[in-house]
C-alpha positions as CSV (number, residue, x, y, z in Angstrom):
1,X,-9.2,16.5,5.9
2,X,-5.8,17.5,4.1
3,X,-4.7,14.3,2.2
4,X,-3.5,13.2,-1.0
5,X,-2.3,9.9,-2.4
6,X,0.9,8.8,-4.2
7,X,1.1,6.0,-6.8
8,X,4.9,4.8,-7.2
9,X,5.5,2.9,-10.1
10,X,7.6,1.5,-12.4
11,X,5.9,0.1,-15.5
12,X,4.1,-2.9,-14.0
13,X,0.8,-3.9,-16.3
14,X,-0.9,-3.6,-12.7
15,X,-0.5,0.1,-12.3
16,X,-3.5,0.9,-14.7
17,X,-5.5,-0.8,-12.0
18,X,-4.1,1.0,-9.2
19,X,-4.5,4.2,-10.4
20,X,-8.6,3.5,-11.2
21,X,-8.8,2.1,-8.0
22,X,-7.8,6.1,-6.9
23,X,-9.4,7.4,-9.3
24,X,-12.8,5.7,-8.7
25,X,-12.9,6.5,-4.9
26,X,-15.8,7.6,-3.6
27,X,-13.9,10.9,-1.8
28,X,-12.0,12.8,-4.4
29,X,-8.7,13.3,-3.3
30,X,-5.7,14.7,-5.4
31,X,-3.3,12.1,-7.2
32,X,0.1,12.2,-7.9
33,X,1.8,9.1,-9.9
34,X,5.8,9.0,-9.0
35,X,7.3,6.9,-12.1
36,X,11.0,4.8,-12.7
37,X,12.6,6.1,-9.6
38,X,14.8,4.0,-6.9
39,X,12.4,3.0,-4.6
40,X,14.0,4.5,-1.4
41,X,13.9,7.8,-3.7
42,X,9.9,7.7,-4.8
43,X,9.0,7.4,-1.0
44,X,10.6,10.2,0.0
45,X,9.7,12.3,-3.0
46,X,6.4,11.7,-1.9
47,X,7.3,13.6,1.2
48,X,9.3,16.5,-0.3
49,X,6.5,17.1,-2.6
50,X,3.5,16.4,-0.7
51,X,1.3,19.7,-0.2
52,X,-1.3,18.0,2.4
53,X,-1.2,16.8,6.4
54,X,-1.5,13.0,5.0
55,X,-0.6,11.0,2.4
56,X,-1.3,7.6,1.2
57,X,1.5,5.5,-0.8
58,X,0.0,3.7,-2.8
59,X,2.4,0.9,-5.0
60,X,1.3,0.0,-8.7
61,X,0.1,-3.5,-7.4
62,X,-2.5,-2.5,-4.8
63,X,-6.0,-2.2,-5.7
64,X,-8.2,-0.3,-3.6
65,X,-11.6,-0.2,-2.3
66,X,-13.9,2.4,-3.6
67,X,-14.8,3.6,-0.1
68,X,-10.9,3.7,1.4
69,X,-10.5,7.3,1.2
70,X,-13.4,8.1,2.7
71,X,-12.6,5.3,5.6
72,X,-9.2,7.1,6.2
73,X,-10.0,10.3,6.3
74,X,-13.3,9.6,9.0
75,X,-10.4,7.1,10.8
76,X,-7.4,10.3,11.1
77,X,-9.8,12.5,12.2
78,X,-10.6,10.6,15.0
79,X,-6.8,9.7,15.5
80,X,-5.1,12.7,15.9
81,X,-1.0,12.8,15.4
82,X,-0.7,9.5,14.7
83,X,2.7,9.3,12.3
84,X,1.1,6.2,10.5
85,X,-1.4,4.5,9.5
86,X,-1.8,0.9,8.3
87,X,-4.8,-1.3,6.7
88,X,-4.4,-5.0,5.4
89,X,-4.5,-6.6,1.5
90,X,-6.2,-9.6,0.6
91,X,-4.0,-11.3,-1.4
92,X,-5.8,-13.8,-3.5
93,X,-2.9,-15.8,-5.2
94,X,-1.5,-16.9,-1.8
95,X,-6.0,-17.0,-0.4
96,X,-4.7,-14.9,2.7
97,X,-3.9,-11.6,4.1
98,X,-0.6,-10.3,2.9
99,X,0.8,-6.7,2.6
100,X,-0.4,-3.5,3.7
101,X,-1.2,0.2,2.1
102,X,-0.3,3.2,4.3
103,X,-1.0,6.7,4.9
104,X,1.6,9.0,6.6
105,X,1.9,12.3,8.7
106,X,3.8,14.4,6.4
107,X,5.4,17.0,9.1
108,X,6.5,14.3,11.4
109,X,7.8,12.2,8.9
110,X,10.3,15.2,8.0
111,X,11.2,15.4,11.2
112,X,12.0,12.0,11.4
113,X,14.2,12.8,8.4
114,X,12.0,10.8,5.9
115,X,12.4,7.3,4.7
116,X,15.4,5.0,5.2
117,X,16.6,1.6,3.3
118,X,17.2,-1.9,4.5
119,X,20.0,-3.4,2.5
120,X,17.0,-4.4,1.0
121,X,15.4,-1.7,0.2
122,X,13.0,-2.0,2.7
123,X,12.0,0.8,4.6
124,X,9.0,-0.5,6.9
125,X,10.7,-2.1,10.1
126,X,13.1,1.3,10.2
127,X,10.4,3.6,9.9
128,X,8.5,1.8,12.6
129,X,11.7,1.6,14.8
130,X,12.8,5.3,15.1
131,X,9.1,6.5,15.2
132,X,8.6,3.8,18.1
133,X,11.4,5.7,19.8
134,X,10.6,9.0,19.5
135,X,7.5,8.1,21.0
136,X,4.8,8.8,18.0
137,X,2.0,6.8,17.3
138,X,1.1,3.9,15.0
139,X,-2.2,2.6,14.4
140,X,-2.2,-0.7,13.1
141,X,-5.6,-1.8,11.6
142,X,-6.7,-4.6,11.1
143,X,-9.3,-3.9,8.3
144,X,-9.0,-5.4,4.8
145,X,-9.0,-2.4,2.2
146,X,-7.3,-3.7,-0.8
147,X,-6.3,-6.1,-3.3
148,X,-2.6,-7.0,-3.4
149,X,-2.4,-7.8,-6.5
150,X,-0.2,-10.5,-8.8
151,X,0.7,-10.0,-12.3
152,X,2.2,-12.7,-14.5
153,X,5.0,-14.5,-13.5
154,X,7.4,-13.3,-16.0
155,X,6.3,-9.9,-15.0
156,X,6.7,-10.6,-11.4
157,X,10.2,-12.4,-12.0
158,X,11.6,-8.8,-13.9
159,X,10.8,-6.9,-10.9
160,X,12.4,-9.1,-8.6
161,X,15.2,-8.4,-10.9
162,X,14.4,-4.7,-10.7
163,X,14.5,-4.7,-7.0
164,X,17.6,-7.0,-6.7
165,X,19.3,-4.4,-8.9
166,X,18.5,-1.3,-7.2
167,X,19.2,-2.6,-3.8
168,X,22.4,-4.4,-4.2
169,X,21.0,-7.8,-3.6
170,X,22.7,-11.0,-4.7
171,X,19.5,-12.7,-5.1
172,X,16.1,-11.8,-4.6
173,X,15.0,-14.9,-2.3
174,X,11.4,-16.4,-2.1
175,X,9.9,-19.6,-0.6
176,X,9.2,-22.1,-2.6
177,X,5.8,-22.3,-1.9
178,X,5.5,-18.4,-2.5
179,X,6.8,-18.9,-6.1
180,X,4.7,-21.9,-6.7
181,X,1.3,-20.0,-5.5
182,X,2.9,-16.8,-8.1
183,X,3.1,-19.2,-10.9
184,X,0.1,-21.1,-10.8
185,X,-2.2,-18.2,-10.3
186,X,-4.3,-17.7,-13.7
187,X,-6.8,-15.0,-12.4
188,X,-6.6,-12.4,-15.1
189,X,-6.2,-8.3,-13.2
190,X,-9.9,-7.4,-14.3
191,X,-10.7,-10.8,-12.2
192,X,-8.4,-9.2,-9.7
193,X,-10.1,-5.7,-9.8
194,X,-13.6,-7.2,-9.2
195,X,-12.5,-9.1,-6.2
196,X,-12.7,-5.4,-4.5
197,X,-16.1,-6.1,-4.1
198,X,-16.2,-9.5,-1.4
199,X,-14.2,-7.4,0.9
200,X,-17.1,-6.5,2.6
201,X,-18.0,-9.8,3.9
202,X,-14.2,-10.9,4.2
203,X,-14.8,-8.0,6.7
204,X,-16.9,-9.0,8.3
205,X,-15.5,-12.4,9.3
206,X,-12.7,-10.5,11.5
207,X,-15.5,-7.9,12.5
208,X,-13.3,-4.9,11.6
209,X,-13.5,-1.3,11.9
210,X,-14.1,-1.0,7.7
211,X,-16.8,-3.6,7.7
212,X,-18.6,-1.2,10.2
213,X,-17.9,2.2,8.6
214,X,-19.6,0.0,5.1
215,X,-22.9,-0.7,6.8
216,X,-23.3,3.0,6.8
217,X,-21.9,4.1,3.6
């Protein structure tokens, strides 16, 4: 299976830990870090240079099971042409499922004419929207592959900053309760890191397509 991955950072302690989660994966797969660029600019760098059917984008704060790659790749092979592929993140600071990692058709996102920004900065909900109307096909699985992450507050707070500033946003609004959850959370990122290994049973709660493919692996 022709795939690569993509790790967009921009200086986040967390990125160590993203990259090892690539680099430990069970199914070798060439790496590419993408560092300090505009956001909207990284993800479509990742197109021009990507040499490979597929590619996963992977951001410095996602943490990735060992056996991911090797889920994908046995997932895309029985999923022909599909434009996009999505898994779930357990994220442990807010004890639910929030955010997703991604791995993309490289020839039909070019045709699409790569990413586009929100005013934002997002790019998720326009992607989805032109590929919806062009008729190609996401897969949206429900399988919990990752860890998405949380570094320390003050961390957290400068890239809000970060992403305020690049995207032209007044302010860079949270909840509350989103904040709170941020601040209070004292799980060091090694803690983090070894929390890849209960996603098997978290799994197998929702009975997913991962927790399956693990039985065998």
């Amino acid at each position: 299976m022709n795939i690569e991955a993509f790790v967009i950072t921009n200086g986040r302690s967390t990125f160590k830990y993203a990259l090892r989660s690539m680099e430990e994966q069970s199914e070798k797969i060439k790496i590419t870090v993408i560092r300090n660029m505009k956001w909207i600019d990284a993800v479509n760098e990742c197109v021009k240079v990507c040499g490979n059917q597929y590619f996963v984008r992977v951001d410095d704060d996602m943490f990735l099971h060992p056996h991911y790659v090797s889920y994908i790749i046995r997932v895309l092979k029985r999923n022909k042409n599909v434009c996009m592929y999505s898994c779930r993140l357990w994220e442990d600071w807010q004890h639910k499922i929030a955010g997703t990692v991604k791995v993309y058709n490289t020839m039909l996102v070019e045709k699409m004419g790569g990413f586009r920004a929100s005013k934002f900065g997002r790019i998720d909900k326009k992607f989805s929207a032109l590929a919806n109307k062009r008729k190609m096909l996401i897969v949206k699985d429900i399988s919990i592959v990752g860890i998405h992450s949380c570094a320390t507050f003050k961390e957290q707070e400068r890239y809000r900053k970060l992403w305020a500033k690049e995207n032209a946003v007044a302010k860079f609004i949270r909840p509350p309760a989103y904040l709170k959850a941020q601040r209070k959370y004292s799980k060091t990122l090694d803690e983090q890191y070894a929390l890849l290994d209960r996603l098997k049973k978290k799994n197998k709660r929702v009975g997913t397509r991962f927790y399956r493919f693990l039985r065998k692996v």
